[in-house]
Backbone as a printed PyTorch tensor [residue, N CA C, xyz], in Angstrom:
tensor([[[  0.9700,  21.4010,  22.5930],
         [  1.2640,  20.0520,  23.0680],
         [  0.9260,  19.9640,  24.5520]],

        [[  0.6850,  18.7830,  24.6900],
         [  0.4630,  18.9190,  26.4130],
         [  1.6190,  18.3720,  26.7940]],

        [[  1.5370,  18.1640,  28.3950],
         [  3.0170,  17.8270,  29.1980],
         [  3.2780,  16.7500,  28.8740]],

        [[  2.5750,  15.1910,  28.3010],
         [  2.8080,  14.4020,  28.4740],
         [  4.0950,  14.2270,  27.3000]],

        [[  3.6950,  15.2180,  25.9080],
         [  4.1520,  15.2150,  24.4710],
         [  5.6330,  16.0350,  24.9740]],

        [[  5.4990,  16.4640,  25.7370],
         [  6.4150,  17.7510,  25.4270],
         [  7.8260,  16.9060,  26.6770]],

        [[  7.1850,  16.3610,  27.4230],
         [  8.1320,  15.3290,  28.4950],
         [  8.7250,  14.3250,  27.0940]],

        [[  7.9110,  13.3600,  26.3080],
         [  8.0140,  12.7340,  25.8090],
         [  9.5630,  13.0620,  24.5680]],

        [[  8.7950,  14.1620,  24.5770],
         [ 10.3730,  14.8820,  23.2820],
         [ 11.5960,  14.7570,  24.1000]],

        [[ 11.2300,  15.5880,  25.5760],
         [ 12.5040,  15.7990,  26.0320],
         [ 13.5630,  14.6110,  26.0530]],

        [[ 12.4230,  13.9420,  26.2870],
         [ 13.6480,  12.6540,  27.2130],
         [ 14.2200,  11.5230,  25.6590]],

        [[ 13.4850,  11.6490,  24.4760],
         [ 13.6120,  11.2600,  23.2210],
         [ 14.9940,  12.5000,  22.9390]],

        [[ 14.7350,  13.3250,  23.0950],
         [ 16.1910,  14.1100,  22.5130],
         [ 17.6360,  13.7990,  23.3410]],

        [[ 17.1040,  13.6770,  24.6890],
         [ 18.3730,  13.4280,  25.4520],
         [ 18.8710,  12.4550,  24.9910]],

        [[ 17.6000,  10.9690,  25.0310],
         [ 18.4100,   9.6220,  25.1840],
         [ 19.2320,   9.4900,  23.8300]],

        [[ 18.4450,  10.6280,  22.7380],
         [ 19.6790,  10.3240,  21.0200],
         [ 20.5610,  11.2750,  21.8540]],

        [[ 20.8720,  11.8110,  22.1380],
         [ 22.1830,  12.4730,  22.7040],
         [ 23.2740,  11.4280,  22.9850]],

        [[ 22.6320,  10.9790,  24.1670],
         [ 23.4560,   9.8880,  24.8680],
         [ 23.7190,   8.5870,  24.1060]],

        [[ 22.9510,   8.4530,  23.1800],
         [ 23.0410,   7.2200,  22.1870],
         [ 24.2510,   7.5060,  21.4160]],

        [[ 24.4830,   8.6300,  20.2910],
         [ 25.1520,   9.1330,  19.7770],
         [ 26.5380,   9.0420,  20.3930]],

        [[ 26.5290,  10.0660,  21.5840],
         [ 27.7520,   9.4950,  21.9900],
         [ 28.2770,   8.3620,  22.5790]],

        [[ 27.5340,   7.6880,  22.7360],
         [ 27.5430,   5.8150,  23.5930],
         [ 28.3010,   6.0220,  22.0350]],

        [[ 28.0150,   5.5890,  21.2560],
         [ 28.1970,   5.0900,  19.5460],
         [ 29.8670,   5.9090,  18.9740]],

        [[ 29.6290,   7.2870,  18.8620],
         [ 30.7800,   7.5000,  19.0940],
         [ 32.1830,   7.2000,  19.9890]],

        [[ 31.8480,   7.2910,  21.3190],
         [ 32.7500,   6.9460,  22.1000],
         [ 33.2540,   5.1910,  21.8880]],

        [[ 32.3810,   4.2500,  21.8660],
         [ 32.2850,   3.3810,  21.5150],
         [ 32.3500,   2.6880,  20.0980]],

        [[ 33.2820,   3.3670,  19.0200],
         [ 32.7310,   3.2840,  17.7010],
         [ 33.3490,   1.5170,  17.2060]],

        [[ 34.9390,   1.4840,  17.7670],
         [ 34.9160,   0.0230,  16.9970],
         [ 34.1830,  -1.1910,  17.4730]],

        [[ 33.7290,  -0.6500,  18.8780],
         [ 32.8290,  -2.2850,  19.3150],
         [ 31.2990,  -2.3610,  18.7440]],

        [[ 31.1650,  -1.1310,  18.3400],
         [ 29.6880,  -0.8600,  16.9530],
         [ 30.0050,  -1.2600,  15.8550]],

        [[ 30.5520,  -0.8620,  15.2600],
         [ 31.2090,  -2.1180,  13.8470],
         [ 31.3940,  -3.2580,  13.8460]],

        [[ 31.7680,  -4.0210,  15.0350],
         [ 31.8340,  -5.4980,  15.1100],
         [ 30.1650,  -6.2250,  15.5030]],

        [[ 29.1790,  -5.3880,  16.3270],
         [ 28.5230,  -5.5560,  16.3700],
         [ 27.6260,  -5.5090,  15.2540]],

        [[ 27.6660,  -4.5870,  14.4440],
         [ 27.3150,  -4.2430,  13.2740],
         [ 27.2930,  -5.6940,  12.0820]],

        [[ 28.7000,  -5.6520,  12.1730],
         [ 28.9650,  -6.6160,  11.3680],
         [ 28.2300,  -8.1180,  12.1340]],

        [[ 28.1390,  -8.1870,  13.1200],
         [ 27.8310,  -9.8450,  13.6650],
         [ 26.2440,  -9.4130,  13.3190]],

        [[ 25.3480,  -8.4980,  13.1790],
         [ 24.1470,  -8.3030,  13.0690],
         [ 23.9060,  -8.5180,  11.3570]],

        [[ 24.9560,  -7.7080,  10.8730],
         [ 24.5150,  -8.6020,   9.0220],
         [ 24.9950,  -9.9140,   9.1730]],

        [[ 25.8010, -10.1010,   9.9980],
         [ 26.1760, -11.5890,   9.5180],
         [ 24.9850, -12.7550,  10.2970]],

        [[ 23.9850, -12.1730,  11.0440],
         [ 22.6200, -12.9090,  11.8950],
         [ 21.7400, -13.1190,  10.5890]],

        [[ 21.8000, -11.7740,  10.2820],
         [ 20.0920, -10.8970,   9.3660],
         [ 20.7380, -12.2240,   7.7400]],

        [[ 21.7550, -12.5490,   7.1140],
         [ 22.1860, -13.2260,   6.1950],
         [ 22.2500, -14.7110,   6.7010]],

        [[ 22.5590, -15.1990,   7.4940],
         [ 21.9840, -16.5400,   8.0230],
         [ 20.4820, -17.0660,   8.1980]],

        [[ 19.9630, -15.7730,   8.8880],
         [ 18.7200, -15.8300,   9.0850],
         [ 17.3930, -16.2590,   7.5850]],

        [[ 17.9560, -15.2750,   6.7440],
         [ 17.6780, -14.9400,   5.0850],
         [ 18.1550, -16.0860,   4.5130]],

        [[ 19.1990, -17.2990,   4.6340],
         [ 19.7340, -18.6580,   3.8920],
         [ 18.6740, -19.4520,   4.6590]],

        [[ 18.6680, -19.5630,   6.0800],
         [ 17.6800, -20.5100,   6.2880],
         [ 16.0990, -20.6420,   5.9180]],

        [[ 15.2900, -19.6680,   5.9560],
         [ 14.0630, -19.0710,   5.5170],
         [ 14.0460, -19.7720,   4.2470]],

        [[ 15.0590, -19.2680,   3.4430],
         [ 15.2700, -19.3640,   1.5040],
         [ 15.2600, -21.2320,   1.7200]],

        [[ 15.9340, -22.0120,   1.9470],
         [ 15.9230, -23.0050,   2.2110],
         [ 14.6420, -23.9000,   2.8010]],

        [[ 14.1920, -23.4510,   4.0650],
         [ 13.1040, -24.3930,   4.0470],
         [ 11.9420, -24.0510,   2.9080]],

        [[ 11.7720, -22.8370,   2.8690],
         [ 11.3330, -22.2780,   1.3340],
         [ 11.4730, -23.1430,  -0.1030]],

        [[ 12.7130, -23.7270,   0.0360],
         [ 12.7400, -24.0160,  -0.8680],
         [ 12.0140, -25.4310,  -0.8540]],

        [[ 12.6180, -26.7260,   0.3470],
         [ 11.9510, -26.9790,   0.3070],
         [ 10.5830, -27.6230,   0.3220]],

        [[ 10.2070, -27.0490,   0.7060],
         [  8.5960, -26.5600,   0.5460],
         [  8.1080, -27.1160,  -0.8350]],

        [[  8.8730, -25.8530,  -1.2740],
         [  8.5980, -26.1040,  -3.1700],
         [  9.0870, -27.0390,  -3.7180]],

        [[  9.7400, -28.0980,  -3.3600],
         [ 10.5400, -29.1220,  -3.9190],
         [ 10.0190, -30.0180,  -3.7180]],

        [[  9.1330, -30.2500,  -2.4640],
         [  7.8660, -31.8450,  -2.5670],
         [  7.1890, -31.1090,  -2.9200]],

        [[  6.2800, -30.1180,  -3.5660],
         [  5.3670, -30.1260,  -4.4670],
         [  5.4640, -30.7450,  -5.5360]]])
């Protein structure tokens, strides 16, 4: 590997280090976040389905 690959790992292993424990240390304000992120990604997925629909409904 050259330096650029081998810098590249390093600082990729640290920052999951520090992620991990951000996440751990931090675990119930990750679950709420968690949860407000399915509850985006499922709003997001009703509206889509909807103009989707329609779409198909003046055809």
């Amino acid at each position: 590997m050259d330096k650029l690959g081998t810098i590249a790992l390093i600082i990729g292993v640290v920052l999951c280090v520090i992620g991990g424990y951000a996440i751990w240390a931090f675990l119930p304000e990750v679950i709420i976040a968690v949860k407000g992120l399915i509850g985006i990604a499922v709003l997001i997925t009703g509206l889509m389905l909807v103009i989707f629909g329609i779409l198909i409904f003046r055809e």
